[in-house]
C-alpha positions in Angstrom: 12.8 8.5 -17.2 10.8 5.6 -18.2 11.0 3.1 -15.8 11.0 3.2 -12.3 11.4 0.3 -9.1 9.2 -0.3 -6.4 9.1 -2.9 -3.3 5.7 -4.3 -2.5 3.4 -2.8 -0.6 0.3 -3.7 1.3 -2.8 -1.3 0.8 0.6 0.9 -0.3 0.9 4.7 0.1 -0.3 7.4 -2.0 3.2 8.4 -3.2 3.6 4.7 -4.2 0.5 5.2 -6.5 2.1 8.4 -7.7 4.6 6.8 -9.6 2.6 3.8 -10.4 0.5 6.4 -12.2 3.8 8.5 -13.6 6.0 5.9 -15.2 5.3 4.3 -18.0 6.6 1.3 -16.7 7.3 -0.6 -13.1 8.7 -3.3 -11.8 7.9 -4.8 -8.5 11.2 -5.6 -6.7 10.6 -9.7 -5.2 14.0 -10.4 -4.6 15.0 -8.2 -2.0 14.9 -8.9 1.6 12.1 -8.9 3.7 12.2 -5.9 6.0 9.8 -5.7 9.4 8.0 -2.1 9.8 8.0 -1.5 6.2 4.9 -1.1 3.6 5.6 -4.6 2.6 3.3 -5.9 5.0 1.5 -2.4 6.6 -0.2 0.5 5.7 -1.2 3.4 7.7 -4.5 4.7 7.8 -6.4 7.4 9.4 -8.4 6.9 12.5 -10.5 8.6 15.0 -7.6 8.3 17.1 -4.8 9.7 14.6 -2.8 7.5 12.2 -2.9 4.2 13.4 -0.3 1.1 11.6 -2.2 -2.2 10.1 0.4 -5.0 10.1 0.1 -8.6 8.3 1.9 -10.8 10.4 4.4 -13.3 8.6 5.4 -17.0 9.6 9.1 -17.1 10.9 11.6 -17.9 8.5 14.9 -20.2 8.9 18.4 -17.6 9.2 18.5 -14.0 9.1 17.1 -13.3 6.1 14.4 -14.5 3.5 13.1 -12.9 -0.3 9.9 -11.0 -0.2 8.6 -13.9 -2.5 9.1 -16.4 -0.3 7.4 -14.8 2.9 4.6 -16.5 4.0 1.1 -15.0 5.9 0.4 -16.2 9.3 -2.9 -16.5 10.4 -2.0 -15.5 13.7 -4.2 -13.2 15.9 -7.6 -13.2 13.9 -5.6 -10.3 11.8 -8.3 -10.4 8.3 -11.1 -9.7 10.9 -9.2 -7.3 12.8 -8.0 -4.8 9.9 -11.7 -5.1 8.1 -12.9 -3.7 11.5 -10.2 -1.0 11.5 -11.1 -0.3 8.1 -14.7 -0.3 8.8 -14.2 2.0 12.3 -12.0 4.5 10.3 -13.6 5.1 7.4 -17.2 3.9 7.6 -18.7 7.9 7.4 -16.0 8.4 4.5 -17.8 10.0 1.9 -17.1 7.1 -0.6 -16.5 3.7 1.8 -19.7 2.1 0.3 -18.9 1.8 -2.9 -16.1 -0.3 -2.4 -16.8 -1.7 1.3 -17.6 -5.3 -0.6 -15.0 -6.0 -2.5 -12.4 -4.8 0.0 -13.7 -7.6 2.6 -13.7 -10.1 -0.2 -9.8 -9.5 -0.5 -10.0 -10.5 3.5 -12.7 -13.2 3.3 -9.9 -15.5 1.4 -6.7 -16.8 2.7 -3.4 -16.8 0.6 0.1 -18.6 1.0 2.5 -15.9 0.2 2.9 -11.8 1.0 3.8 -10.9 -2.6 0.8 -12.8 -4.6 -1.5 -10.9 -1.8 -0.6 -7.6 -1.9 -0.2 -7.9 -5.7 -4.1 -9.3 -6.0 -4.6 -5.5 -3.7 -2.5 -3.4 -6.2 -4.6 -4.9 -9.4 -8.1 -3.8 -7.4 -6.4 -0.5 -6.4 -5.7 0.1 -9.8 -9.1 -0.7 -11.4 -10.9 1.5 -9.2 -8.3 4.4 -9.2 -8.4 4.0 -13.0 -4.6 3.6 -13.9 -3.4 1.2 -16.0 0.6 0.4 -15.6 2.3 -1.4 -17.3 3.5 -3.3 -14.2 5.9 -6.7 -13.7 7.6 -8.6 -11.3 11.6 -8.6 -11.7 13.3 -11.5 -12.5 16.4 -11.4 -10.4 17.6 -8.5 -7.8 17.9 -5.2 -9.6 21.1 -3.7 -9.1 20.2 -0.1 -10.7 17.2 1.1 -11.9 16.3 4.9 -13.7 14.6 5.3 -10.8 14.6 3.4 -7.4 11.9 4.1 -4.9 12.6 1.2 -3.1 14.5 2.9 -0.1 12.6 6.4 -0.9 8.8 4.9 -0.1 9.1 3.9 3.6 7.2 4.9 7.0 10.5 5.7 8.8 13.1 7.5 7.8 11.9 8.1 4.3 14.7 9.5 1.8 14.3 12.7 0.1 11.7 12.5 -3.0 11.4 15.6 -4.9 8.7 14.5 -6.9 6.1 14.4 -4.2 4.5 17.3 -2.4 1.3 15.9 -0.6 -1.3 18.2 -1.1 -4.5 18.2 1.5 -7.6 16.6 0.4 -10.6 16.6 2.3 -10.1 13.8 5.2 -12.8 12.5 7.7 -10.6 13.4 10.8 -8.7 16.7 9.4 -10.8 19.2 12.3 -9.6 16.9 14.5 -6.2 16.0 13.4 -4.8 18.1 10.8 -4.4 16.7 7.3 -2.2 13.5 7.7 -0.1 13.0 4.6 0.9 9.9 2.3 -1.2 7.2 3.9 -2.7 4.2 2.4 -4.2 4.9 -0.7 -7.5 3.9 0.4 -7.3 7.2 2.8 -7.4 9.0 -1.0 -10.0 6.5 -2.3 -12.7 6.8 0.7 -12.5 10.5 0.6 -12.0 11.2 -3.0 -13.8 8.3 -4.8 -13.4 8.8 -9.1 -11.8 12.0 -8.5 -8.8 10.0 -6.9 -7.1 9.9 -10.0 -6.7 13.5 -10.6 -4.6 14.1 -6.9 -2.4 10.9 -8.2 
């Protein structure tokens, strides 16, 4: 397969990087739905207290339904200040936190108007520093079929079946304490791993 389909993701998943990093090309699905609980607007990271849900909360939108590239961020509940803190709490020890501690508050630092363009700007800097290079777009109008969906595959609950990814352990800050905790964001990988990142993906 060449080609595969992804929903956007904030800070996304590991096994969302894996295929980032295994097709030649992706497409970032825009026109779907906005769904609550879903990587479109959280990740999941490790913390001293287990794995522990950051959520970017969204203003309200008219009807039942709106398009991922029409969702707007709220500012509501201090949330930029409150994940850099998580961040910083969770993985401040991490073997390589430092090196990319600044730039990841600069992504916080600046306010945007919609989801997509956000977590977008975050998958470009995840890329750069994971060294993969896709060759990445946004679709132009819902995809009906793809050579291979992930949209409904990459999800906190209820995943689907992916036979393609097996998380193997890394080292983790918390794995005495908690065991090793699987897909999470892939800074988890990046604060951990650092340049060696790339070879897990």
């Amino acid at each position: 397969m060449t080609s595969a389909i992804l929903s956007s993701a904030y800070f996304a998943p590991v096994q969302w990087f894996q295929k980032l990093n295994r097709y030649p090309r992706v497409e970032i699905e825009q026109y779907d739905h906005f769904v609550k609980q879903t990587y479109r607007n959280r990740c999941l990271i490790a913390s001293a207290n287990g794995v522990q849900a950051l959520s970017i909360p969204v203003e309200s939108f008219e009807g039942p339904k709106c398009l991922m590239k029409d969702i707007r961020i709220s500012d509501h509940g201090n949330w930029r200040h409150l994940h850099w803190n998580a961040l910083l709490s969770a993985y401040g020890e991490s073997p390589f936190f430092e090196y990319y501690a600044d730039d990841i508050r600069l992504l916080f630092d600046k306010k945007r108007t919609f989801l997509l363009d956000f977590n977008l700007e975050i998958t470009e800097k995840l890329c750069a520093w994971l060294d993969i290079r896709p060759q990445m777009s946004l679709t132009s109008r819902y995809a009906e079929e793809a050579e291979a969906d992930f949209r409904e595959t990459i999800r906190p609950k209820h995943p689907l079946p992916d036979s393609d990814f097996s998380p193997t352990p890394y080292y983790q800050v918390y794995r005495q304490k908690h065991g090793f905790l699987p897909n999470l964001s892939v800074l988890d990988l990046l604060f951990n791993m650092g340049n060696e990142s790339i070879f897990y993906l």
